[in-house]
C-alpha positions as CSV (number, residue, x, y, z in Angstrom):
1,X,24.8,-5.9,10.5
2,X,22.8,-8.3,8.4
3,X,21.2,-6.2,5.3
4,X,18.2,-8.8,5.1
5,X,16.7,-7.7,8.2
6,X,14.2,-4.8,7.3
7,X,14.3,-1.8,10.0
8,X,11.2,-2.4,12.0
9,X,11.4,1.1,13.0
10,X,10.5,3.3,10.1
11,X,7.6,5.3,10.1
12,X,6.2,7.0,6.9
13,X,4.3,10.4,7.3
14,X,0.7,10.3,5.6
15,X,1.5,12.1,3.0
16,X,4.3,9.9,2.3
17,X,2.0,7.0,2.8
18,X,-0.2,8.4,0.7
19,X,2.4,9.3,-2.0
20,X,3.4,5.4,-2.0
21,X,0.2,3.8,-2.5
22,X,-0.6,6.2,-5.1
23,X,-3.8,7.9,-3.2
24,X,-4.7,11.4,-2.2
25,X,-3.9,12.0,1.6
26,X,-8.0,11.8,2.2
27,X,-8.5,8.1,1.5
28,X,-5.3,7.3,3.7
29,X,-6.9,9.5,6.5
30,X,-10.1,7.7,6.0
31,X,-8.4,4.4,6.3
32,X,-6.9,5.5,9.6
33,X,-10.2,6.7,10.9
34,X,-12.1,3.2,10.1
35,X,-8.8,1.1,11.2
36,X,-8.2,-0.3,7.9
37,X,-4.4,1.2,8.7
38,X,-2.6,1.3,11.7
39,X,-0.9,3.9,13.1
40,X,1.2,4.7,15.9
41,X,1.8,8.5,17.4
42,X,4.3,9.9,18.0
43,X,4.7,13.8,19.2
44,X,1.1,14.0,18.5
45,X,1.6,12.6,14.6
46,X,0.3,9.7,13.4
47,X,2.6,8.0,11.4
48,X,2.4,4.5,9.5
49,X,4.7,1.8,10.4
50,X,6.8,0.6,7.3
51,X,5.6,-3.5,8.1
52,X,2.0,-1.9,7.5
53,X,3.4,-1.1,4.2
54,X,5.3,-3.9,3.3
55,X,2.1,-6.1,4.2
56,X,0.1,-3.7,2.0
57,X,2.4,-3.8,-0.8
58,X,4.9,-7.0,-0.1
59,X,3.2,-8.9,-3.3
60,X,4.2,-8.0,-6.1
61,X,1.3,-7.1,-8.9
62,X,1.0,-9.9,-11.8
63,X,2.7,-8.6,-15.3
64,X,0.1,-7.4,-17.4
65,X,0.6,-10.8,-19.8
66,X,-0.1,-12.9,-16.5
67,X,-3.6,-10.9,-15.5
68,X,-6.5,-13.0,-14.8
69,X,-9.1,-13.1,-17.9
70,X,-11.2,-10.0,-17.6
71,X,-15.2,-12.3,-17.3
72,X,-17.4,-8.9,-19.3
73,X,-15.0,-9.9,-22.4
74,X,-13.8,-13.5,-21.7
75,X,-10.2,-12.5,-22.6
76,X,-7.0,-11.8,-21.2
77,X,-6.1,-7.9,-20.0
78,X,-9.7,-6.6,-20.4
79,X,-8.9,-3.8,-22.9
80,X,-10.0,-2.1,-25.1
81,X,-10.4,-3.7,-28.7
C-alpha cells in the first residue's frame, strides 16, 4: 500500500473538528448550519470529512519572522513595543 495516498475515508466528530481548528464546538456547528463546512451523516451524526480538513488546514501558517507587515504600525509582526 502506497503511504502517500491520504485515507479519503476518515471522518472527524465535531468536537474533534472543533478540537483541531482550535474553536469551541458552537462556531463549528454554526459553520455547518450556514454550509461553510461540509458534512456527511452517518447513523444520524454529522461528521466532517478529513479532505475538508486538509483543505482548511493543508497550508501551512507563515513563521512569525515571515508575517506580512502589520499596516496600523508599518512593521513586521504587529506587536507590542
Amino acid at each position: 500500500m502506497n503511504s502517500s495516498v491520504p485515507n479519503t475515508h476518515v471522518l472527524y466528530s465535531v468536537e474533534a473538528t472543533a478540537w483541531l481548528l482550535g474553536m469551541p464546538k458552537s462556531e463549528v456547528h454554526r459553520a455547518i448550519r450556514i454550509g461553510a463546512l461540509h458534512t456527511v451523516r452517518r447513523g444520524g451524526v454529522r461528521l466532517v470529512p478529513a479532505y475538508v480538513l486538509v483543505r482548511l488546514l493543508g497550508e501551512p501558517l507563515p513563521e512569525p519572522s515571515s508575517a506580512p507587515p502589520d499596516p496600523r504600525h508599518g512593521r513586521q509582526g504587529g506587536g507590542a513595543r
